[in-house]
C-alpha positions in Angstrom: -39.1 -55.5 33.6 -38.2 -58.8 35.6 -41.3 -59.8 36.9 -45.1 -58.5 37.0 -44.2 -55.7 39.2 -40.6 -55.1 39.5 -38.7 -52.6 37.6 -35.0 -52.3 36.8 -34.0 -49.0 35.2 -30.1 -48.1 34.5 -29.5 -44.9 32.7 -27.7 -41.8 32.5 -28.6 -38.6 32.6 -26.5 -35.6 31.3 -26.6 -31.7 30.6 -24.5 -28.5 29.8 -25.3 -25.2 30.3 -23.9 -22.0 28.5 -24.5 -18.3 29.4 -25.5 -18.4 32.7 -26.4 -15.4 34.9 -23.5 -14.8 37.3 -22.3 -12.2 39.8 -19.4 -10.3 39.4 -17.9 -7.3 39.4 -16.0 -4.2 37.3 -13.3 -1.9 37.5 -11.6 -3.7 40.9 -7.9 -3.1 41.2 -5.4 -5.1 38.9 -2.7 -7.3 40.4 0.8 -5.0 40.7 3.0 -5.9 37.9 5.9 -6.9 40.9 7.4 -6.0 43.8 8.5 -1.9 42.4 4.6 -1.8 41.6 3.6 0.6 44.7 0.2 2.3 43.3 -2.1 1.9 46.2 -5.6 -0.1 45.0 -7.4 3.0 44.3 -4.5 3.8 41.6 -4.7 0.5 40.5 -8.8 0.4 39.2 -9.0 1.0 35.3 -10.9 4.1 36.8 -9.2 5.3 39.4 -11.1 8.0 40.8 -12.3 7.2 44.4 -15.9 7.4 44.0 -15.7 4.5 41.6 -15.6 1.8 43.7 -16.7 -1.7 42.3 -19.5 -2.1 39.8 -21.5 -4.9 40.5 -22.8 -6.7 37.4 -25.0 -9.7 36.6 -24.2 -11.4 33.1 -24.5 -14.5 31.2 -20.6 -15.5 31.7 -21.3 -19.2 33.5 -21.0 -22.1 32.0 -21.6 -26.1 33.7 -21.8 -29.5 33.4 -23.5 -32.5 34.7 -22.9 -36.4 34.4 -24.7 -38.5 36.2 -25.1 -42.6 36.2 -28.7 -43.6 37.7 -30.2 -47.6 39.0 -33.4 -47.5 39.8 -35.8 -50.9 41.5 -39.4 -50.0 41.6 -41.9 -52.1 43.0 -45.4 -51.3 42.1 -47.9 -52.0 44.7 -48.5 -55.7 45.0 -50.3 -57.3 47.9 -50.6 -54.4 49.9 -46.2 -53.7 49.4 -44.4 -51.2 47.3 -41.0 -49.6 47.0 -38.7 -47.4 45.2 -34.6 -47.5 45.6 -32.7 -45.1 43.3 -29.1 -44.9 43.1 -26.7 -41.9 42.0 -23.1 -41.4 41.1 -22.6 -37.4 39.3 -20.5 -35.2 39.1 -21.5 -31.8 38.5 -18.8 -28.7 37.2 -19.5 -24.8 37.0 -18.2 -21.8 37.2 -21.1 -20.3 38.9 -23.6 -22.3 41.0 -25.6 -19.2 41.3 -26.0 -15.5 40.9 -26.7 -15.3 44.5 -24.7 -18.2 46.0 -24.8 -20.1 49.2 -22.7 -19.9 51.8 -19.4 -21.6 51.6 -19.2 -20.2 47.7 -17.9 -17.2 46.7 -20.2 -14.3 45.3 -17.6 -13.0 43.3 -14.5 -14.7 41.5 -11.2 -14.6 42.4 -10.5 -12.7 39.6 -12.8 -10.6 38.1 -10.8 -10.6 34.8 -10.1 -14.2 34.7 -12.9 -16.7 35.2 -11.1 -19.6 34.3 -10.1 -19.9 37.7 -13.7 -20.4 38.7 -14.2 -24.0 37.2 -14.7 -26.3 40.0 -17.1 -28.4 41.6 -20.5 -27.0 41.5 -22.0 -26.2 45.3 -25.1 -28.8 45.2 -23.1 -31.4 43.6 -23.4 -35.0 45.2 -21.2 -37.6 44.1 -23.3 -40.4 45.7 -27.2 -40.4 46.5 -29.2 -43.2 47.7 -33.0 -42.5 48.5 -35.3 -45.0 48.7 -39.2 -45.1 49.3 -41.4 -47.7 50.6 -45.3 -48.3 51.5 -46.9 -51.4 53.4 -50.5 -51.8 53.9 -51.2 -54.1 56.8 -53.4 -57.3 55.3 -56.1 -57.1 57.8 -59.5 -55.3 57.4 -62.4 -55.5 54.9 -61.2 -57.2 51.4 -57.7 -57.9 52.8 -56.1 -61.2 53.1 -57.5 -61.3 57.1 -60.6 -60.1 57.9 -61.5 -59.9 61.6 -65.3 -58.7 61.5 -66.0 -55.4 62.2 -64.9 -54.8 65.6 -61.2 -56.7 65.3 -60.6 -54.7 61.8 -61.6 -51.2 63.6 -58.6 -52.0 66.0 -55.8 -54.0 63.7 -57.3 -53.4 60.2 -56.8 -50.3 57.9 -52.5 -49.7 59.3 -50.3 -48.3 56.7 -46.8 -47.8 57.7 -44.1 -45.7 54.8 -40.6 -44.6 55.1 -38.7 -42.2 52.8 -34.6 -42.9 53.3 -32.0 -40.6 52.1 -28.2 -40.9 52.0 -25.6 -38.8 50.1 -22.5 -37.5 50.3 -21.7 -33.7 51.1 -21.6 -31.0 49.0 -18.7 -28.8 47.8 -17.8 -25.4 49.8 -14.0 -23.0 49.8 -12.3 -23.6 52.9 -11.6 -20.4 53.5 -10.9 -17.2 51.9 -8.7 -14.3 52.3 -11.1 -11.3 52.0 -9.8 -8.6 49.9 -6.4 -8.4 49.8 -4.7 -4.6 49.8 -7.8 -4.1 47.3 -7.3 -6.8 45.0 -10.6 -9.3 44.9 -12.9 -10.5 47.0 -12.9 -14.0 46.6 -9.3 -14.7 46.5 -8.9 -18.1 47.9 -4.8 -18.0 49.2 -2.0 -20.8 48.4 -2.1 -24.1 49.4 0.9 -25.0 51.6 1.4 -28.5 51.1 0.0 -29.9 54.4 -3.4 -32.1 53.9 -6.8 -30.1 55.4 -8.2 -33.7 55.9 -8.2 -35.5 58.9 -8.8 -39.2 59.5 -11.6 -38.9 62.2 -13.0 -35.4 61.8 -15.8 -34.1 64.3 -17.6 -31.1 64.6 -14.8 -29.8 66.9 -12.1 -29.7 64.5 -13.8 -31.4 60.6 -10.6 -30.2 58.8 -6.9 -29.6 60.2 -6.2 -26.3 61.9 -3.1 -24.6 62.5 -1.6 -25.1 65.4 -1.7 -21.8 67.1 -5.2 -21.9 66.4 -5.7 -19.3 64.0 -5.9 -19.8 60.4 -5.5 -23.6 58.7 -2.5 -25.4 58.5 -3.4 -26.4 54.7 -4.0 -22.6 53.3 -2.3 -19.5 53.5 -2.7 -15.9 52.4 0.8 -14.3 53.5 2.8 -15.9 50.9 6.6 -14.2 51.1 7.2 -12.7 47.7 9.9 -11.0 46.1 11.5 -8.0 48.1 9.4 -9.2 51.5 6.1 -8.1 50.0 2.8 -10.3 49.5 3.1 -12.5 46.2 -0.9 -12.7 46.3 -0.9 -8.9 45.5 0.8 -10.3 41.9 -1.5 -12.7 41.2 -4.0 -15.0 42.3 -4.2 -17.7 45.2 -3.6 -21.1 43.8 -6.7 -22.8 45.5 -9.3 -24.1 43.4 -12.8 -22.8 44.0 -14.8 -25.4 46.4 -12.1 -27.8 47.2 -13.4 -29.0 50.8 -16.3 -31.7 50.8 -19.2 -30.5 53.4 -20.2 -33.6 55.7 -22.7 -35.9 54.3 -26.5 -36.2 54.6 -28.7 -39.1 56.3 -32.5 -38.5 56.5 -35.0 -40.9 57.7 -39.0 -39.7 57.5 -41.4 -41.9 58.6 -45.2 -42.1 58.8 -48.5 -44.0 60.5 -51.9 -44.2 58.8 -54.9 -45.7 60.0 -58.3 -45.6 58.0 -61.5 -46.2 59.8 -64.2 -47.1 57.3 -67.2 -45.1 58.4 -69.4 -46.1 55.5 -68.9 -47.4 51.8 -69.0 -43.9 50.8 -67.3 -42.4 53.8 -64.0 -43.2 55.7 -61.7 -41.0 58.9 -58.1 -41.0 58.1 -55.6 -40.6 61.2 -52.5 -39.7 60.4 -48.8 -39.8 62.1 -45.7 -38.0 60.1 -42.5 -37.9 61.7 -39.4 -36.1 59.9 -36.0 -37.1 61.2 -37.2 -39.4 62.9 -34.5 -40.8 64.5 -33.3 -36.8 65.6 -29.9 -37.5 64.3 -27.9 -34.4 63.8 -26.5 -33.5 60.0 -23.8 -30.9 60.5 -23.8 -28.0 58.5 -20.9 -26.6 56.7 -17.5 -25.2 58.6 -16.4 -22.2 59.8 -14.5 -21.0 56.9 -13.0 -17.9 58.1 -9.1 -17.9 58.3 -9.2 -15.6 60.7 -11.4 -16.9 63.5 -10.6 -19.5 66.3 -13.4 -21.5 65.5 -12.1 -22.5 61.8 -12.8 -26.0 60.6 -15.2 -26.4 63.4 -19.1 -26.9 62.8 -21.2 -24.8 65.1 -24.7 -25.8 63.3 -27.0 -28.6 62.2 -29.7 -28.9 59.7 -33.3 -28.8 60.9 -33.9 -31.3 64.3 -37.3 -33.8 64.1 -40.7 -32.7 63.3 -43.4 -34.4 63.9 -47.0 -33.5 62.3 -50.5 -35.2 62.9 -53.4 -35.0 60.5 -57.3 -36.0 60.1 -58.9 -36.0 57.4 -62.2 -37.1 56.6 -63.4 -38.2 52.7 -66.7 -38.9 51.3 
């Protein structure tokens, strides 16, 4: 506590989980031993019949982690002024963000028989965040520091004026996937090629490299050559790691305008302004992330544009 009023909190915050419900699935084909492996995918499921397709499952096979540093400065009301700022660094790991998962995750692993290759990033982890709060009371009206009689505090007295500020970096997401290769997964994830997805000056046009011809990125591939000509993913897994690609970051300002009109000592009109986003500035939404489509690596989508709300409300 350095003064009165203000507050200085540094911390950390931690937690693991274990057992947590995830998606996935049973009996999908098994990678081919090599390139004389030719059973078809139907041949290759541990029951091969073909009305036994997948068996979707929910379990408790997740497991995550979460570290987090935390600074905090509050400022309890004092003359009419007060304030919260909060900063924090974290890093959060799973193998599952959820059973049902957002885009840009995958509902399924890579391998339904090897979740190891699921540890990553989790898909709402942040590595930075900075929000801060903030409420000022304008000194003038009845009590206050200025008190202009009762008609010059019914125009300039009882103004309250708040913002809420919000900053943080973006969250995790694949950067594309290769769909279900000759029957072997759904989430397989392809090889990297070597060639950097990340661009010095991304835009919504083009936020990470594409190939090109268009088609596809220039940093991920799912027609690896293998032995004998065939398809090296049909042997084993894409060497991606799940939610390698940062999302673009976040910047919220909300704003609001109160003014209180004291009817009596027992009764007072409250007018109120609330404005979210206020300054309309667009926050992109996640990437096309399909390997197949022109529009890869471009963002076609925003979050929600400003709102604004008015409210009255009377006390007594």
């Amino acid at each position: 506590q350095l003064t009165d009023s203000l507050l200085l909190e540094v911390g950390y915050q931690g937690s693991g989980g274990h057992k947590l419900m995830r998606m996935y699935g049973w009996n999908d084909p098994i990678y081919r031993t090599g390139p004389t492996d030719n059973r078809n995918a139907v041949q290759r499921r541990p029951w091969g019949l073909d009305y036994y397709g997948r068996i979707q499952t929910i379990g408790s096979r997740a497991n995550s982690n979460y570290n987090s540093g935390i600074v905090k400065v509050q400022q309890r009301l004092s003359k009419g002024f007060t304030y919260l700022v909060s900063y924090t660094w974290a890093r959060s790991i799973d193998d599952s963000s959820a059973i049902r998962t957002n885009d840009g995750d995958n509902l399924f692993p890579a391998a339904n028989y090897d979740f190891t290759l699921e540890k990553g990033l989790s898909q709402f982890h942040q590595l930075h965040r900075f929000a801060t709060s903030l409420l000022y009371e304008v000194p003038i009206g009845r009590g206050k520091r200025v008190d202009l009689g009762r008609a010059g505090n019914l125009v300039a007295g009882g103004w309250s004026v708040g913002s809420i500020i919000t900053m943080a970096t973006g969250s995790p997401f694949n950067g594309g996937g290769c769909g279900d290769i000759a029957g072997t997964t759904q989430g397989s994830r392809g090889d990297a090629t070597g060639v950097s997805p990340y661009l010095d000056n991304p835009t919504p046009q083009e936020y990470y490299r594409r190939a090109a011809s268009g088609r596809g990125a220039a940093a991920v591939t799912c027609t690896v050559p293998g032995v004998g000509g065939q398809n090296e993913l049909l042997f084993r897994p894409g060497n991606i790691a799940r939610n390698q690609y940062i999302g673009p970051g976040f910047f919220g300002w909300d704003m609001s305008l109160l003014k209180r009109f004291d009817l009596t000592e027992k009764m007072n009109l409250e007018f109120r302004f609330e404005s979210f986003n206020f300054p309309n500035r667009p926050n992109w939404g996640t990437p096309n992330t399909n390997l197949t489509s022109p529009q890869y690596g471009q963002i076609t989508g925003a979050r929600e544009m400003r709102t604004n709300q008015f409210a009255l409300k009377l006390a007594f």
